[in-house]
VOBABA-451278 format. One record per residue: residue number from 1; x, y, z of N, C-alpha, C in turn. Coordinates in steps of 0.02 Angstrom, whole numbers, plus 50000, padded with zeros to 5 digits. Each point is the difference from the previous one (the first is absolute). Last residue first. Layout:
<rec NUM; <X; Y; Z>; <X; Y; Z>; <X; Y; Z>> ...
END
This chain:
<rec 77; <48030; 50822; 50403>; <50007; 50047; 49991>; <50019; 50079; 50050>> <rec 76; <50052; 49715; 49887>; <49947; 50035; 50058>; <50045; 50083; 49999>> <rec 75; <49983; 49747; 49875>; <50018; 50043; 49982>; <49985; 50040; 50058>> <rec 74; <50080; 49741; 49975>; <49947; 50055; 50025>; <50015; 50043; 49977>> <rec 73; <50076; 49755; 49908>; <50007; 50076; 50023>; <49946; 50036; 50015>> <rec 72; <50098; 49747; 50027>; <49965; 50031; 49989>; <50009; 50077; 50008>> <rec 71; <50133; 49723; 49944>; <49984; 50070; 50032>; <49939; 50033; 49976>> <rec 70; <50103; 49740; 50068>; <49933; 50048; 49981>; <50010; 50084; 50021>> <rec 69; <50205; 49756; 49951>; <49965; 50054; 50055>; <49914; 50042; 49954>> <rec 68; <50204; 49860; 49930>; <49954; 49963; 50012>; <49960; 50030; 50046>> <rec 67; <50200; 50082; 49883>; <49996; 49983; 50068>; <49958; 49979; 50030>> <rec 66; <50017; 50049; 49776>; <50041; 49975; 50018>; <50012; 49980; 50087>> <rec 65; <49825; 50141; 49873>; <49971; 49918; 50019>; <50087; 49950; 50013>> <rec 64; <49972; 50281; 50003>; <49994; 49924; 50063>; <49993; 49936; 49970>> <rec 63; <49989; 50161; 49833>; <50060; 50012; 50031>; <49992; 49932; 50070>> <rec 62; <49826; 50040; 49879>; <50044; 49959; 49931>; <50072; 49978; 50076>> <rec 61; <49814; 50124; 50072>; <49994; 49961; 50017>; <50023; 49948; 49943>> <rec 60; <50049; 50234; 50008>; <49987; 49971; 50062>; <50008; 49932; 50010>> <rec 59; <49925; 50118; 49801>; <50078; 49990; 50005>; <50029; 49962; 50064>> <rec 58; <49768; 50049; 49986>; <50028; 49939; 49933>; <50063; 50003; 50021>> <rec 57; <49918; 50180; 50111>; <49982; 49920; 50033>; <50021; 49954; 49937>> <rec 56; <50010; 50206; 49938>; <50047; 50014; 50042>; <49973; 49906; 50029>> <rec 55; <49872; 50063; 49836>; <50061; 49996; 49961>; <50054; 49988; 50084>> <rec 54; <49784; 50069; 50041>; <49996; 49932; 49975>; <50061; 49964; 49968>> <rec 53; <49981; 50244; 50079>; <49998; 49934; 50046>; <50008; 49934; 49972>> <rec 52; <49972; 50156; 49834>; <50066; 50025; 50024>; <50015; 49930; 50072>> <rec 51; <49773; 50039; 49913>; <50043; 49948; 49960>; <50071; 49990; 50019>> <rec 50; <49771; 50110; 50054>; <50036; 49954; 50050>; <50053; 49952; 49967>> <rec 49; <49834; 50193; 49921>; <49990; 49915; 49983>; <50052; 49979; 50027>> <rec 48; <50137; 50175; 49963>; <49928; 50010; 49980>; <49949; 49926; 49984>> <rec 47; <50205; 50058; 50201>; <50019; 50010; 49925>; <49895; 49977; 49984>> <rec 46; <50158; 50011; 50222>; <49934; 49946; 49965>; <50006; 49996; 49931>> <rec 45; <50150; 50153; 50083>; <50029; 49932; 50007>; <49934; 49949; 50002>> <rec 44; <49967; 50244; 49967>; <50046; 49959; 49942>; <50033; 49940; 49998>> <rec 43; <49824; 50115; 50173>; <49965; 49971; 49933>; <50070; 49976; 49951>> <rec 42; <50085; 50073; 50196>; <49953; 49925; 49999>; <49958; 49971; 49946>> <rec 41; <50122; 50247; 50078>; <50025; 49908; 49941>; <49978; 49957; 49987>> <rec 40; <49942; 50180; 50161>; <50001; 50007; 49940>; <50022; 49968; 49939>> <rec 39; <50026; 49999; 50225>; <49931; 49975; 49993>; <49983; 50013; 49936>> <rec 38; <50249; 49897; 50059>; <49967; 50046; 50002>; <49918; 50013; 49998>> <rec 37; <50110; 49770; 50039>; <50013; 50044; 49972>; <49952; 50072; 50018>> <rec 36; <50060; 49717; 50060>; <49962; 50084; 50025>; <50048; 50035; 49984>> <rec 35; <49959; 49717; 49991>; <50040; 50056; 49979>; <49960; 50078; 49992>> <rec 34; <50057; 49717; 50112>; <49939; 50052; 49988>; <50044; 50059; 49983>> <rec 33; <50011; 49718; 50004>; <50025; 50074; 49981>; <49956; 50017; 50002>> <rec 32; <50014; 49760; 50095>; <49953; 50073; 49995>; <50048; 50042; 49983>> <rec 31; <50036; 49722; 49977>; <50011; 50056; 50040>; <49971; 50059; 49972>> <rec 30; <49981; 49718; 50082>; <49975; 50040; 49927>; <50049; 50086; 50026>> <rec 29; <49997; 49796; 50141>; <49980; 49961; 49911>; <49999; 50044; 49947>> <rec 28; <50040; 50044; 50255>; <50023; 49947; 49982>; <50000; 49972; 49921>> <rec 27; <50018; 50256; 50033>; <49954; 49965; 50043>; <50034; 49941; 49981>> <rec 26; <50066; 50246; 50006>; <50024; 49952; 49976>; <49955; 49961; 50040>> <rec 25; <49994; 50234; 49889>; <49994; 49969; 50073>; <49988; 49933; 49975>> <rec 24; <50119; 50277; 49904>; <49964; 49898; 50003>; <49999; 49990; 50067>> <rec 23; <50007; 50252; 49871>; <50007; 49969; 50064>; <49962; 49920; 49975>> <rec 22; <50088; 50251; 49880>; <49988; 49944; 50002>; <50009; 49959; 50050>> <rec 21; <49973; 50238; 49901>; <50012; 49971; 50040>; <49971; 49931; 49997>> <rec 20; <50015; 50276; 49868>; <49997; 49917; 49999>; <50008; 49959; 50050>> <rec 19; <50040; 50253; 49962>; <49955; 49973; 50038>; <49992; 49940; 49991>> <rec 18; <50151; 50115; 49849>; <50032; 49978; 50101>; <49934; 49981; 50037>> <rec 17; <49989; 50037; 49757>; <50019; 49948; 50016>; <50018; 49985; 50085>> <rec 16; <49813; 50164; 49853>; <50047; 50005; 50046>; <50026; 49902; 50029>> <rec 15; <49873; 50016; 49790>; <50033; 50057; 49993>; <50023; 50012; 50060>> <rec 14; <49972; 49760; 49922>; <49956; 50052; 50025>; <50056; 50068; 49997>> <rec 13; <50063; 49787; 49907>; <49908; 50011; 49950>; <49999; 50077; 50061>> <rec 12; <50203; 49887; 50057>; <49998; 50005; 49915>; <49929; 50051; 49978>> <rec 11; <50040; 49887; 50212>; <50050; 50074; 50015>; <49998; 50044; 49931>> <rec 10; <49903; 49761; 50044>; <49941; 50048; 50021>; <50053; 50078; 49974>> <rec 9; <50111; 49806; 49954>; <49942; 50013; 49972>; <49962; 50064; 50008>> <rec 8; <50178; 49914; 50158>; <50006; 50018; 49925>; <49967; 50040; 49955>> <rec 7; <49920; 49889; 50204>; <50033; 50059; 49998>; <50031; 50049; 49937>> <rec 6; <49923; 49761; 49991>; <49941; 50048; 49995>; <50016; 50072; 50027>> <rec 5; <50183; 49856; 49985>; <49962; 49989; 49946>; <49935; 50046; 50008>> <rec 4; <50131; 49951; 50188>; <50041; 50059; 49959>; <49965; 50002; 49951>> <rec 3; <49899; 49830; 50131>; <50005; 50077; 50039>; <50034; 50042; 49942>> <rec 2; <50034; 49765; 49949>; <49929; 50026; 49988>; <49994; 50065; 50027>> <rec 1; <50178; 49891; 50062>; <50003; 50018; 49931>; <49934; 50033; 49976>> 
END
């Protein structure tokens, strides 16, 4: 659920949506999204003062606490 959500997301804020990609890696306690976007997007999915991120991990981590899990998002470029 979490994967489609920041996919979602990300497909919304940046101007080329087909470059988006989303890849988890599932650990025992916690799991890693990482999400790579265009090189030119990146400033719109940080957003100004790292807020856009900050907004995307809040949601993140409202969304998991049902599954008692730790997510984290990477951004990478």
């Amino acid at each position: 659920m979490e994967k489609e959500l920041v996919e979602y997301v990300a497909q919304q804020i940046v101007d080329e949506p087909d470059k988006v990609t989303v890849n988890v890696i599932e650990g025992e306690k916690s799991t890693i999204i990482e999400l790579r976007v265009g090189s030119e997007d990146v400033g719109k999915v940080i957003g100004k003062h790292g807020r856009i991120a900050h907004a995307l991990r809040t949601i993140l981590s409202a969304a998991s606490t049902k599954n008692g899990r730790r997510v984290s998002l990477e951004i990478l470029d």
